[in-house]
Every structure is written in structure tokens, then in C-alpha cells.
N, C-alpha and C positions, 0 to 999 in steps of 0.2 A: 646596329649603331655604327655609324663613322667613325673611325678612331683617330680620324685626320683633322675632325672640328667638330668644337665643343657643341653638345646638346643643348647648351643654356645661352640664351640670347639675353645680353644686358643694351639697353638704349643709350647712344652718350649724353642725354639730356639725364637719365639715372644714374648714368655713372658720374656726372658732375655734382650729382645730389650726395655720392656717397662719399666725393672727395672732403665733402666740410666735416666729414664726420671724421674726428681727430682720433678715434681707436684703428681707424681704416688705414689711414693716412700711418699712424705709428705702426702698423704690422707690417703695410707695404713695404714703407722703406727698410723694417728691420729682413724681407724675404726679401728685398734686391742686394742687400749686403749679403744676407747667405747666400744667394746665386753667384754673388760676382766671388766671393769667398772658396766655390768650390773647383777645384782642380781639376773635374775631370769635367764634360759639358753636362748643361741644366737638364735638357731633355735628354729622354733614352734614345735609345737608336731609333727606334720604333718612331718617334714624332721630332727626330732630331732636321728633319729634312722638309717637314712646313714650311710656310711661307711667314714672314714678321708679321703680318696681321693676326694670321692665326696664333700662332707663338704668344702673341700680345693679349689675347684674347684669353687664353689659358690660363696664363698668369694672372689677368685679373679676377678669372671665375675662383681659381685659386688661392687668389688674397683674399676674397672675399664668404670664401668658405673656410680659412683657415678663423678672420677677423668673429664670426660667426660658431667658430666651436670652443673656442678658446673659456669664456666665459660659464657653458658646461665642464669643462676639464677643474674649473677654479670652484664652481659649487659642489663636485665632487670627490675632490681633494676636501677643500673646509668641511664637509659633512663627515668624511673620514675622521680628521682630526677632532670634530667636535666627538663624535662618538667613541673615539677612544679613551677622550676625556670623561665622557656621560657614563660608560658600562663597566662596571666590577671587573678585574680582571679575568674571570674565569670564563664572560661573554664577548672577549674583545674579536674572538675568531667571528661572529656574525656582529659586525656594525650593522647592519639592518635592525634589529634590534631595538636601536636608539632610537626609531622613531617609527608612527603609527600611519595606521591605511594607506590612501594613496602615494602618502610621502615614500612610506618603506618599497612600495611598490617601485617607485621613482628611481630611490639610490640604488635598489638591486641591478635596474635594467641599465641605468647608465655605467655603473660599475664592470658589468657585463661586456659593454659593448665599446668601452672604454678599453679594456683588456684583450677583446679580441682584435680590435680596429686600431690597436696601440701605434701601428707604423704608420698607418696611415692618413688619423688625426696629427700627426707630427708634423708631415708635410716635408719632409725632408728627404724627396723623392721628385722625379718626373712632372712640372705641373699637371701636362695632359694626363698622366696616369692617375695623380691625384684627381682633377677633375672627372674623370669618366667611371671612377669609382665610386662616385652619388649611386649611380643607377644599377647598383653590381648586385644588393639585395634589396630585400624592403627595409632589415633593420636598418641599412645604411641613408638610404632615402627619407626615413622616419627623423629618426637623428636628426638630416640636417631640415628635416621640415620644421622639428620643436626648438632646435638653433632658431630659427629664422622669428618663429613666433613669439621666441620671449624674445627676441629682441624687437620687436615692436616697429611700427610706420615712422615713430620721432627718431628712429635711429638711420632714415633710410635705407634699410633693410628689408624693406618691403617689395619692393622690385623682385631680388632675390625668389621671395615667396613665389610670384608670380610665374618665372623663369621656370622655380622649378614643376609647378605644375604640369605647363605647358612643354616641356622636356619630358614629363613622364605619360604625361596622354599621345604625344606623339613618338615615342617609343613603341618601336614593333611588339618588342617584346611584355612590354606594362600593358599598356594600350587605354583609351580613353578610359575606360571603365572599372578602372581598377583603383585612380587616385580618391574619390572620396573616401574608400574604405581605408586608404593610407591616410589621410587626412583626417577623419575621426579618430584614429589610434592615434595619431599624433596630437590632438588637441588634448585627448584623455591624458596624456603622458608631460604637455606641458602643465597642465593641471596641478599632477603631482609633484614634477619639477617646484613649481611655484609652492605649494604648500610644503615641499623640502627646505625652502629656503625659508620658510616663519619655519619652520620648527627650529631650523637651527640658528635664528636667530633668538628665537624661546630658549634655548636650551642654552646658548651662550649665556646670556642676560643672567639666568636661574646660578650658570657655574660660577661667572663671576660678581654674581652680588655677593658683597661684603656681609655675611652675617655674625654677629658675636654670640655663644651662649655661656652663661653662667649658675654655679651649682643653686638649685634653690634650694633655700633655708628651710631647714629640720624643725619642722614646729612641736617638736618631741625632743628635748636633746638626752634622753635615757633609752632611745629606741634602740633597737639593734644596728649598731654601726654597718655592718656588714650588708644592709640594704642597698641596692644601687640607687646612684645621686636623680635626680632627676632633672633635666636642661631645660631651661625657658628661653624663646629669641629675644632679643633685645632691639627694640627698633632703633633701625641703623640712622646714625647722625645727619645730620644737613651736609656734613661734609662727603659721608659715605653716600649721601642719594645724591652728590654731584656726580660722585664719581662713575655711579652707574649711569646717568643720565648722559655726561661725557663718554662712556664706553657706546651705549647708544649710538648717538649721534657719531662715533668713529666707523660703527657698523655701516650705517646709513651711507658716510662718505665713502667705504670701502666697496660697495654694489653699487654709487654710481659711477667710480672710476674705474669699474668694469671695464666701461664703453667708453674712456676716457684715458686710458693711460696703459699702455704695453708693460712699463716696469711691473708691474704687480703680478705678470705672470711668471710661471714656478720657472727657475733654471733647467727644469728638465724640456721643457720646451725649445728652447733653444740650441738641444746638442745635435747638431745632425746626424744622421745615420747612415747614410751612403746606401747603394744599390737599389736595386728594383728591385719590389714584390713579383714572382711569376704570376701572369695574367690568368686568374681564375673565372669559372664559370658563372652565372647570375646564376642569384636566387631566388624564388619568389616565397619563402619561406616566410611564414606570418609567425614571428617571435611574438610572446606577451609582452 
């Protein structure tokens, strides 16, 4: 692989599709404030001596893989919180737990590779080293294939997809015959992604509806007191199934300014981290 120019070829007729997209547009400009913000230069040594095309290039495969993960880093932060809220305290060390088949599937692996890949979903590094890091394992390459899938053709994000195909079948080392199998693990994984995210929106919904109960009436009043009360639910007023119905509808508007608005992502995104990762070996290591 070159380490001098990027694997992934974007068209400018794609790249002017991805400029309307205003999550694009808000990550770009917040990663040219952190470049111009940092003291020391953008690239490493290593790709510091490019030429501006290529440099230019980098950057945008970079913006658009950073635009692209951002929205897994936010479904499994909220799945954490949701299930710390959903589990007993004594289950809180396995959040998987909180939720069933392919979902748990789901949280485990992203959680997984969230943790191992920590520096360098950040982005707060080399562009070129961040971009030439897709192709460094398979889980890495998996990752940003189920990035690209939920985020769907209306997102212009679709190009993307294509890019990286075509960067992993012409890869010496992947080679043509190796992305469908990356490609069905990856479908199977958006899957459960996607069914992570109705569970916890189930599972929100469930913690925050309003329930009231009340002791029912002793149809014995000489019985043994000492009996425990028994609880009936009360159906929750017109005012309380607004209020669910508005927590609803704020869900709804919260996944789709996913793809609409940079504020919403956690401040830990934003703290840079300085230096290079030492350049490690590929793997072709088939994670679950």
C-alpha cells in the first residue's frame, strides 16, 4: 500500500453531493479549527512532505470517516447509559445484558472495538495515518463498512461505500476476494446495530413512562395486617401519555440530528490527543 496516497478515491461530482450534507460540513469545519489549533504540523513526518493535492485528499477521506463514526460512538455511549439505567446494580459490570440476540451481539462488538480503536476513532492524529488505518485489520474495515451502511444513500454517504470496496479488492494484501465475506459480516452487524437502537429506544420509552400504583383495598378488614399490600397500575392520565408521546418524538428528533448537527456529540470527542500511534502490522484477523 502507498503510504503517500490515499487508497480511497472520492469523485468531485461526490464530493459536491457530500458538501449539502450539513453533518459533513459541521465536522469539516470543526477538524479545520483543530488542525489550525495545533502547534505542532497536521501530518507526521512520515506524510508531512506530500504534495497539497494529496494532503487535500486525506483530509477529506478523513472528514468523512471521522463524519461517518461519530454516530456509532453516540449509539454506544446512549446504549451504555440506557442499560445502566435498565440493570440491577449488581449487573451493571455486563451492560450487554440490557438487551437481547443480535442487539447484545451488536453492543458487545462495538464496545470492543470502540475501546481498542479509541485513538484512532478520535482523529486527533495524522490525517493520512488516520486514513490508511481503514485497511490495517478487518475489524477496522468492518467498522467503517457498517458506519457507511447505516448511514444510508440519502445521506451521500454512499460514494464512500463504494470507495471502500474498491480500495479493499485492490489492495495487495485484502485482494479482490476477500470483501464479500467482509461485506456480509458487515451487513449482519448493521443488523444488530439497527436492532440496538429499537431496543433502546423500547427500553427508554418503558423507563420513562410515568406509572402510578396504589395499595388495593383489603376486601377483609380483620385479615392479618401483616400481609403484603398488593399494587395495581393506574392508567396513566392524558397528560402523562403526552408526556410520553413528547419524550417519543424528542427520541425521533435526537437520531435524526445525528446526521444534522456536530453539537450533540459528547465532549470527549473533541479533546485532542497529540502524537502518533507507532505504525503496526495488518491483520486479517476475522473478529465476531
Amino acid at each position: 500500500m502507498d503510504e503517500l496516497s490515499s487508497p480511497f478515491h472520492i469523485s468531485y461530482r461526490d464530493q459536491l453531493e457530500l458538501e449539502r450534507n450539513e453533518a459533513f460540513r459541521a465536522v469539516r469545519e470543526q477538524l479545520r479549527r483543530q488542525d489550525c489549533g495545533m502547534e505542532g504540523p497536521t501530518f507526521c513526518s512520515t506524510h508531512c512532505d506530500m504534495g497539497c493535492s494529496e494532503q487535500e485528499s486525506f483530509r477529506l477521506h478523513r472528514d468523512i470517516i471521522h463524519t461517518l463514526l461519530v454516530p456509532l460512538f453516540l449509539i454506544n455511549h446512549q446504549a451504555e447509559r440506557i442499560a445502566s439505567r435498565a440493570l440491577p446494580s449488581k449487573q451493571r459490570a455486563e451492560p450487554e445484558r440490557a438487551f437481547r440476540g443480535e442487539a447484545r451481539s451488536a453492543f458487545a462488538w462495538l464496545h470492543c472495538i470502540l475501546t481498542e480503536e479509541h485513538d484512532w476513532y478520535l482523529t486527533a492524529r495524522c490525517p493520512a495515518c488516520i486514513v490508511l488505518h481503514v485497511l490495517h485489520s478487518e475489524p477496522t474495515i468492518r467498522f467503517v463498512t457498517v458506519a457507511a451502511q447505516l448511514a444510508g444513500s440519502r445521506s451521500g454517504f454512499d460514494c464512500w461505500l463504494v470507495a471502500l470496496e474498491t480500495a479493499v479488492r485492490q489492495d495487495a494484501f485484502w485482494g479482490d476476494a476477500f470483501w464479500p465475506d467482509i461485506e456480509e459480516r458487515a451487513s449482519r452487524l448493521t443488523d444488530g446495530v439497527q436492532q440496538l437502537v429499537r431496543q433502546c429506544h423500547e427500553l427508554r420509552t418503558t423507563l420513562d413512562s410515568p406509572t402510578v400504583t396504589i395499595p388495593m383495598a383489603n376486601p377483609n378488614p380483620i385479615c392479618d395486617r401483616s400481609t403484603p399490600k398488593c399494587t395495581i397500575a393506574v392508567k396513566p392520565s392524558s397528560f402523562a401519555r403526552k408526556q410520553v408521546r413528547l419524550g417519543r418524538e424528542e427520541q425521533r428528533y435526537r437520531s435524526h440530528m445525528v446526521w444534522n448537527s456536530w453539537n450533540d456529540c459528547s465532549r470527549e470527542l473533541r479533546q485532542p490527543l497529540g502524537g502518533v500511534a507507532p505504525t503496526q502490522s495488518r491483520r486479517r484477523s476475522m473478529t465476531s
